[in-house]
C-alpha positions as MATLAB code, in Angstrom:
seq = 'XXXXXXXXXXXXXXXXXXXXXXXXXXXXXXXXXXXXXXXXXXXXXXXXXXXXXXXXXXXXXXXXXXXXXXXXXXXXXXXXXXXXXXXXXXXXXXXXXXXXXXXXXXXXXXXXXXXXXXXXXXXXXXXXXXXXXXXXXXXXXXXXXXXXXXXXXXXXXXXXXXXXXXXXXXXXXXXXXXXXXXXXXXXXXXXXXXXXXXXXXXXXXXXXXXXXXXXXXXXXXXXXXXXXXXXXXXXXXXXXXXXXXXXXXXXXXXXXXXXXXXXXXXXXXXXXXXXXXXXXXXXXXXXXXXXXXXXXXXXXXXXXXXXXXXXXXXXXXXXXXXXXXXXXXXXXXXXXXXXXXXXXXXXXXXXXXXXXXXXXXXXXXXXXXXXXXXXXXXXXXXXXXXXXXXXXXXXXXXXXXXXXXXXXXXXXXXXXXXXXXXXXXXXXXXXX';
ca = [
     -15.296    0.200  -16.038;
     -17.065   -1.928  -13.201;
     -16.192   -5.518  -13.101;
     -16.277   -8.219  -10.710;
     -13.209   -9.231   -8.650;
     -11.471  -11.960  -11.167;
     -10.731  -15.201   -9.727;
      -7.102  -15.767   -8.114;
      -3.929  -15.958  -10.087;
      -2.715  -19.725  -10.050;
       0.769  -19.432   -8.970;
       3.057  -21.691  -10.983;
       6.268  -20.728   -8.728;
       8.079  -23.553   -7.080;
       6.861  -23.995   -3.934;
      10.476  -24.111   -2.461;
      11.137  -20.851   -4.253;
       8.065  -18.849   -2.731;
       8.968  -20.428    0.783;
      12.212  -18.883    0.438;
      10.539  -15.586   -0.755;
       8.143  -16.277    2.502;
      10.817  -16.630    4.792;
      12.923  -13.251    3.041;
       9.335  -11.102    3.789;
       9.561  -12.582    7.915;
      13.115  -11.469    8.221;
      14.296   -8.016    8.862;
      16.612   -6.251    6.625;
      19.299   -3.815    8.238;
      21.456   -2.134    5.182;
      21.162   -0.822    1.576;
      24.036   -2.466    0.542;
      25.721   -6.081    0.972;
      23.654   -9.128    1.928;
      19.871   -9.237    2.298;
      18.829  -11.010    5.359;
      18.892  -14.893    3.743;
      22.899  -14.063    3.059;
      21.871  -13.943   -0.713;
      24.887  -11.279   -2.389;
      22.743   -8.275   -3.485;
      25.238   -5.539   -5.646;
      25.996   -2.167   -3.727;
      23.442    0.012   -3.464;
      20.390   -1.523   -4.282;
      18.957   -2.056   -1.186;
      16.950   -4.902    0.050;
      15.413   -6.000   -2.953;
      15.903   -9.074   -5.402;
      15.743   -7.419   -8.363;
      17.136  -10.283  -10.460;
      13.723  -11.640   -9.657;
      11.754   -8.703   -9.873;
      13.013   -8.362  -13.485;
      11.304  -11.578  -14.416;
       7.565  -10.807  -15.845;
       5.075  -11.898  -12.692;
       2.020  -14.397  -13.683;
      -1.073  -12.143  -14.914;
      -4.749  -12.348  -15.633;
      -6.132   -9.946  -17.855;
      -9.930   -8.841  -18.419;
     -11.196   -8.083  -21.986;
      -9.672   -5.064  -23.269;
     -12.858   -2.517  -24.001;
     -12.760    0.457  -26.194;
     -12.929    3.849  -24.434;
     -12.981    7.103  -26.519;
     -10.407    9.494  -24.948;
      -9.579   13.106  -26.145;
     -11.598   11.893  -29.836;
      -9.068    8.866  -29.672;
     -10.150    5.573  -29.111;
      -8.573    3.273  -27.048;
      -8.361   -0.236  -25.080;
      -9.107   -0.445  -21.394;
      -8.469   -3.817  -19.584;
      -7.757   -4.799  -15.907;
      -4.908   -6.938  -14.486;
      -3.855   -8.732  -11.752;
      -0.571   -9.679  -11.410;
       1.888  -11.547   -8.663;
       3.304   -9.491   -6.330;
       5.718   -9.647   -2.968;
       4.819  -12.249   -0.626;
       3.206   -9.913    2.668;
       2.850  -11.348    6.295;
       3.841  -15.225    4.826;
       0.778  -15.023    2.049;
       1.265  -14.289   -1.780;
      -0.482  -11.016   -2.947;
      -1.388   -9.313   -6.064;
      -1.482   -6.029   -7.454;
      -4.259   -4.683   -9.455;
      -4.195   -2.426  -11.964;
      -5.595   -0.851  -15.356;
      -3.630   -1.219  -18.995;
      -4.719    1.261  -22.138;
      -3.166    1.024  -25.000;
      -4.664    3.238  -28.400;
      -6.608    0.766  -30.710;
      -4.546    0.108  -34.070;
      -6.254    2.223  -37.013;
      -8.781    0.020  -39.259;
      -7.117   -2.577  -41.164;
      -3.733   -2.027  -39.525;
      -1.740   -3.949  -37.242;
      -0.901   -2.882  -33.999;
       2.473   -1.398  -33.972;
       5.372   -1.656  -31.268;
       4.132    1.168  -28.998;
       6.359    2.876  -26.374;
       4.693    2.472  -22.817;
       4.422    4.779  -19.450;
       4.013    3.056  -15.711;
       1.843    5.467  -13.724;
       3.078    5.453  -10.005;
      -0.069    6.967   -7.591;
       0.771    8.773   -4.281;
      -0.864    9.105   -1.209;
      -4.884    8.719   -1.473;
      -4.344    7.024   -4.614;
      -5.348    4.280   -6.633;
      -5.208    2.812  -10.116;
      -6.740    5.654  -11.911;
      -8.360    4.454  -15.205;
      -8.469    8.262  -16.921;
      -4.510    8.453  -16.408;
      -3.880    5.258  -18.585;
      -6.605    6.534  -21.072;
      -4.738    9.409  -20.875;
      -1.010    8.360  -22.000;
      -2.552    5.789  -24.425;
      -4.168    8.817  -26.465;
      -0.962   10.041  -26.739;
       0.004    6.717  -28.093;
       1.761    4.712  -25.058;
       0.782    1.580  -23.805;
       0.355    2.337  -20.145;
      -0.169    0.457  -16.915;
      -1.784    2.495  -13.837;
      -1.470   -0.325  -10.880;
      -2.894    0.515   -7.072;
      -0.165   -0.003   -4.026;
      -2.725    0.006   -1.197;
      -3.705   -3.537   -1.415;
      -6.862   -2.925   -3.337;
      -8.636   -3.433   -6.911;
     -11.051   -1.674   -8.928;
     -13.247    0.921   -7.034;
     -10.790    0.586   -4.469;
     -12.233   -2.456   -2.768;
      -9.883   -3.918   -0.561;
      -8.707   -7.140   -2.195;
      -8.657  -10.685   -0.305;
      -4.993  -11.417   -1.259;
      -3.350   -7.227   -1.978;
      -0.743   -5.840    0.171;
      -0.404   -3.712    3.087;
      -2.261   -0.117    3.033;
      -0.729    2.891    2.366;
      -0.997    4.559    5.634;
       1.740    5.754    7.446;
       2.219    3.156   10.007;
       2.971    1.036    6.919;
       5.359    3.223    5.463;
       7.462    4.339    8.575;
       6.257    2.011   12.009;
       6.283   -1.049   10.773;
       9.919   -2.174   10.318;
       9.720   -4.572   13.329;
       7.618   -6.675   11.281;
      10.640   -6.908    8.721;
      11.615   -4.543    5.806;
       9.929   -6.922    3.266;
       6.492   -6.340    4.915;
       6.472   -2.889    4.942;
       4.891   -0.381    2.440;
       8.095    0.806    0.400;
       9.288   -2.147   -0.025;
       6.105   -3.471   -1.383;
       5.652   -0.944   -3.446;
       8.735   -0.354   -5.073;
       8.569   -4.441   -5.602;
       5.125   -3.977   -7.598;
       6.223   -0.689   -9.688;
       9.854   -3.189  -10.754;
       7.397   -5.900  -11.510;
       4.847   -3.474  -13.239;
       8.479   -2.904  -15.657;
       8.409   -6.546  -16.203;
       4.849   -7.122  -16.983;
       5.271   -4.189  -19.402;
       8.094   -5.808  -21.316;
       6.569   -9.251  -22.022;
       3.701   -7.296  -23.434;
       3.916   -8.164  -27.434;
       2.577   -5.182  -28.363;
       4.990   -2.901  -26.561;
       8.928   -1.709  -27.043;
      10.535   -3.493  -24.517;
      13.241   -0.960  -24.654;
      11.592    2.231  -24.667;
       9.482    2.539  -21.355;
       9.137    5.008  -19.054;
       7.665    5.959  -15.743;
       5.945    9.281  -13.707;
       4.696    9.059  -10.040;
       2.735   11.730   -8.694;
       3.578   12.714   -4.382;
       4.509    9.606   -3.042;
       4.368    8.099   -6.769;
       7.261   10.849   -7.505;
       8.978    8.937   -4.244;
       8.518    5.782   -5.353;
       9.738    7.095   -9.236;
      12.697    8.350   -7.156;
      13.514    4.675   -6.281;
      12.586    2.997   -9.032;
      14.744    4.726  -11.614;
      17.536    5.092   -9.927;
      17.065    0.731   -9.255;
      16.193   -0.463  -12.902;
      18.124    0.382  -15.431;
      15.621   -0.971  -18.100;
      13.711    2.097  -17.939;
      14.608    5.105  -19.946;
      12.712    8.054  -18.963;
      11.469    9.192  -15.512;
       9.043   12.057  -14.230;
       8.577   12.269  -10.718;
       6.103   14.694   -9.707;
       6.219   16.297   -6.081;
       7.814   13.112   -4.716;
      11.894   13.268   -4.049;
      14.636   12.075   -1.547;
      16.158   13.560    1.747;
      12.476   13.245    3.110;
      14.456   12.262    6.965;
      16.203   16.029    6.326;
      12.904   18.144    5.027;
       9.401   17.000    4.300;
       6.059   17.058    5.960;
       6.764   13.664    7.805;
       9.829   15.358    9.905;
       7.538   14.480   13.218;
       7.155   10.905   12.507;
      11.125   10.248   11.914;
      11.297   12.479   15.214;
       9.126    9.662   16.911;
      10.664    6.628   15.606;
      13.427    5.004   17.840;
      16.946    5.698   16.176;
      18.006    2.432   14.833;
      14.348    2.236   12.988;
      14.816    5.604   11.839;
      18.660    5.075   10.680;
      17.261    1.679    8.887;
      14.469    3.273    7.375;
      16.422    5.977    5.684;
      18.795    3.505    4.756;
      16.897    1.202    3.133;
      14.009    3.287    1.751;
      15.219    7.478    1.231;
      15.187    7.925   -2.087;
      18.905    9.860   -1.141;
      20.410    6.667   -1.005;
      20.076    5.368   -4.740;
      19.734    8.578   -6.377;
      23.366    8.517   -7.187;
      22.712    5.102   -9.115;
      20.075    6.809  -11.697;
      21.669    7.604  -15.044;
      18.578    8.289  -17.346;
      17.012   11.628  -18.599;
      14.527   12.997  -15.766;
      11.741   15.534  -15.744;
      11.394   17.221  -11.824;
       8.006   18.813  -11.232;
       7.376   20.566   -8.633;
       5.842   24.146   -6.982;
       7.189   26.339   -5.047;
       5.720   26.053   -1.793;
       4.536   22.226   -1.812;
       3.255   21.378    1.430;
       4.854   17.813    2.059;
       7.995   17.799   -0.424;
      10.110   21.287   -0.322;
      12.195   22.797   -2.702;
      15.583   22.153   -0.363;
      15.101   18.634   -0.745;
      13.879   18.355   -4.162;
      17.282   20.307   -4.875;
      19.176   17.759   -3.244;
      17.518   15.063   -4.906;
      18.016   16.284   -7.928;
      21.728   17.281   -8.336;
      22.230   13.908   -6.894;
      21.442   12.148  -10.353;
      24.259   11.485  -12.445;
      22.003   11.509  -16.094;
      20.595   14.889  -17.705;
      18.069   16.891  -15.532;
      15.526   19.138  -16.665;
      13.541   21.095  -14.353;
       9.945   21.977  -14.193;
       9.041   24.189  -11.272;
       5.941   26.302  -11.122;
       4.928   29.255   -8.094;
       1.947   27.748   -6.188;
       1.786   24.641   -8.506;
      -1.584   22.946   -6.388;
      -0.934   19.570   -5.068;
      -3.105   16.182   -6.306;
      -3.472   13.587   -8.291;
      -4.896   15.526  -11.826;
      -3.065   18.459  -11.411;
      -0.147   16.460  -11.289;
      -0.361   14.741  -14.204;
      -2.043   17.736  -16.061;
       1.460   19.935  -16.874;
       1.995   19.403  -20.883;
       6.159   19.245  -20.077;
       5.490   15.831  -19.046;
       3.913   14.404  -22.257;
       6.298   16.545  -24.509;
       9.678   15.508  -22.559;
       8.427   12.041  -22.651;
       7.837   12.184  -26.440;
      11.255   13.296  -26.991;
      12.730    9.825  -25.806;
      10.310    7.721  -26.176;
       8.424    8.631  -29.238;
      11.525   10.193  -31.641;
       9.322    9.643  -35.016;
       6.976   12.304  -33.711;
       9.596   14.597  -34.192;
       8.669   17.082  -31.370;
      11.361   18.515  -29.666;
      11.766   18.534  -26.239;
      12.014   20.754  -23.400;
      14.678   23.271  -23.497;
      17.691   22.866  -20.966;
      18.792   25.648  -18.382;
      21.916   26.048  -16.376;
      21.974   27.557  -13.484;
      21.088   31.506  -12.819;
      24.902   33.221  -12.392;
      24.711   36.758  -11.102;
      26.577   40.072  -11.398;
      25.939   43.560  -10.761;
      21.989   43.764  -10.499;
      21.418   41.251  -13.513;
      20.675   37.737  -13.518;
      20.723   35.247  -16.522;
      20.975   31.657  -17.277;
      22.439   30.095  -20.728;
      20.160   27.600  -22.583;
      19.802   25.352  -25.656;
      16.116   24.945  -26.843;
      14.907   23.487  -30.330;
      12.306   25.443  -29.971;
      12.313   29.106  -29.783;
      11.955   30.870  -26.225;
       9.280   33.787  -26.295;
       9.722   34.786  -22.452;
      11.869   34.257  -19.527;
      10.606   35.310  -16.123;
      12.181   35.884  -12.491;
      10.501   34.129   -9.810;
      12.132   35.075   -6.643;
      11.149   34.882   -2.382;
      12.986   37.088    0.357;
      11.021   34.985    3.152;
      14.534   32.935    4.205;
      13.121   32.964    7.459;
       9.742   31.270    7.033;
       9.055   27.200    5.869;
       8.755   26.636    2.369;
       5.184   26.307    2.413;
       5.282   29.868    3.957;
       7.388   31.824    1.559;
       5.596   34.568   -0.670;
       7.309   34.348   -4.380;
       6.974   36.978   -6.880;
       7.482   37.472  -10.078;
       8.718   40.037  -12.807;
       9.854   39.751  -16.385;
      13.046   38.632  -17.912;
      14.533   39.322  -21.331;
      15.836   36.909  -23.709;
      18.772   38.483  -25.459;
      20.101   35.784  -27.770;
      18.777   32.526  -28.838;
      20.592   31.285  -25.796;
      20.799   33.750  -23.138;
      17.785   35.105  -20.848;
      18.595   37.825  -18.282;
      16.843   39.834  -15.574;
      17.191   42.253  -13.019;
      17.631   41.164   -9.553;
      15.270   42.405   -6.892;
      16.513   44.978   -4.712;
      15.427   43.091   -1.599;
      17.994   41.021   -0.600;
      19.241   38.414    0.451;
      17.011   36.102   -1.566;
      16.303   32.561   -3.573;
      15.246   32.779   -7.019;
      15.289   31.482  -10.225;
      14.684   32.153  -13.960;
      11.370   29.967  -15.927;
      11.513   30.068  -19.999;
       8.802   29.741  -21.928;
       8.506   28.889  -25.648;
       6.332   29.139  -28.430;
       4.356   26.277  -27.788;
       4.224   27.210  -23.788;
       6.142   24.521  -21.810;
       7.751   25.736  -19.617;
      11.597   24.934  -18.266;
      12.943   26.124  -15.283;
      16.357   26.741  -13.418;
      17.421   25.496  -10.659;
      16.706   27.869   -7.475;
      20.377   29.916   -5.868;
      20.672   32.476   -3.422;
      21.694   35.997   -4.075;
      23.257   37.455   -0.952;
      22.575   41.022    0.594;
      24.035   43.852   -1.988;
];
């Protein structure tokens, strides 16, 4: 859908209040906990944000909604602008697409659960992955976080890009003007916009980021508590410990580094997140590894399930593609389907030369499989995996045998009838 840029949003906030907010994005934030930089009382651990305010729904303008047909389903397409953080003293807005599935003839529209799509790096508002969640029957809301609107034209009044000296160099400019903090401002707000929607379930929304989306999902879940389901894809925490961007926090001077992490590393909230979350991830991503993905997610104090696949490719479709993600979503947020969800692993225990994990699945397991890697030595990205085939022995126990090569990382993937797929968590088997 091609449309002209929409005139501005009239913004009906006190002008005292968005000098405040003005004045907030100038400063410079130094701790995730305590007092933001005004001397405003902000509770522990929720960094440098106002999300009192970011739970209030931001001013909108919405285009025509236009039927789309999408997998022989057809559904409503519109655009919207909404408020977002004040950047560099200026207001902004963030654009994005909404699709929701067209009530059936004669019907009215029902309550609908709803999805907020979180793009990473090289991203945008991607109209085809709101088409997509609203044929499976969710109001969703795909919003760009590089400052730019449909066809990603650079918009007169968005936010900063999403380059790197946004997202790491820029902290002498102030926390509130740099890219995280934008962004995880917008994907809050994006929450709020959802829930003073009349057509959708205020209480049963959800949200999946894909790469830096699955960072910014990292945040965001573990920040709003309104949410209750989460899918971060790629994206994770600990990124100052392991990730691709390990030569940029080299290069930053240590007090920007310490305040970056402190403020913005997923690591630091994680601990605050309490809902059901979905990890997907491969093996050997290039940019988030499987050490601190691990971290990240034993840090989370709800249910985990896991999702990890050997050479899973990296990108925007292909990380939204894997069918776990619609059917764990379904389970929370969409009970009256009654589809189950995914099944839930513990972790591999070993003895002897075996290997199993216990599980609980509603639906039956046809396979297990052992994925393992003796490359200890090389970088994530590096290490070969292979695989060989387990053996479910009861309707809750999977075995296999361990490699012979040793020591080594694995872990045990079950597959059931309908072919999602569930993973363990990864553990190392020492030398025999």
């Amino acid at each position: 859908m091609r449309t002209q840029e929409a005139v501005p949003l009239v913004f009906r906030e006190n002008r005292q209040l968005r000098r405040r907010d003005v004045l907030a994005g100038l400063a410079l934030g130094t701790a995730a906990v305590g007092r933001d930089a005004l001397g405003a009382d902000r509770a522990p651990g929720t960094g440098p944000w106002d999300l009192r305010g970011l739970r209030r729904a931001p001013d909108a303008e919405w285009s025509e909604a236009k039927p789309v047909t999408e997998q022989s389903r057809e559904v409503l397409l519109s655009e919207v602008r909404y408020a977002g953080e004040p950047w560099q003293g200026r207001p902004t807005r963030v654009f994005g697409y909404y699709a929701r599935p067209a009530a059936p003839p004669g019907e009215a529209q029902r309550r609908l659960p709803a999805m907020v799509l979180v793009h990473g790096g090289g991203g945008t508002a991607f109209p085809d992955w709101a088409r997509l969640w609203a044929a499976r029957g969710y109001a969703a809301l795909a919003m760009d976080l590089g400052g730019r609107g449909p066809n990603r034209q650079p918009l007169s009044d968005g936010g900063p890009d999403q380059n790197d000296e946004w997202k790491f160099r820029r902290l002498k400019d102030g926390v509130r003007n740099t890219w995280p903090y934008q962004s995880v401002a917008a994907v809050i707000r994006a929450v709020s916009l959802l829930r003073s929607v009349p057509e959708v379930d205020r209480d049963r929304i959800g949200i999946t980021g894909i790469s830096w989306g699955g960072y910014l999902t990292s945040l965001v879940m573990s920040l709003d508590d309104r949410l209750k389901v989460a899918i971060p894809v790629y994206g994770c925490g600990f990124l100052h410990e392991n990730s691709v961007w390990l030569p940029i926090f080299g290069g930053l001077p240590e007090a920007e580094r310490t305040q970056w992490v402190e403020n913005f590393d997923p690591s630091r909230y994680l601990p605050r997140c309490r809902l059901p979350v979905l990890w997907v991830n491969g093996t050997n991503d290039f940019a988030y590894p499987l050490d601190s993905y691990q971290k990240s997610y034993r840090a989370v104090r709800g249910p985990r399930t896991l999702c990890i696949t050997v050479r899973m490719p990296h990108g925007h479709p292909q990380g939204w593609a894997p069918p776990e993600i619609g059917l764990f979503a379904n389970s929370i947020l969409r009970p009256e389907t009654g589809e189950p969800g995914l099944a839930r692993v513990t972790a591999p225990a070993f003895g002897g030369n075996r290997v199993r994990v216990t599980f609980h699945s509603a639906t039956p397991i046809r396979e297990a499989r052992l994925h393992w890697t003796t490359d200890l030595d090389k970088p994530w990205q590096e290490r070969d995996w292979k695989t060989s085939p387990g053996r479910v022995r009861q309707e809750d126990l999977a075995e296999a045998d361990l490699p012979a090569a040793r020591p080594a990382l694995l872990f045990i993937t079950l597959v059931d009838t309908r072919g999602a797929v569930t993973s363990s968590e990864h553990i190392s088997v020492p030398r025999s």
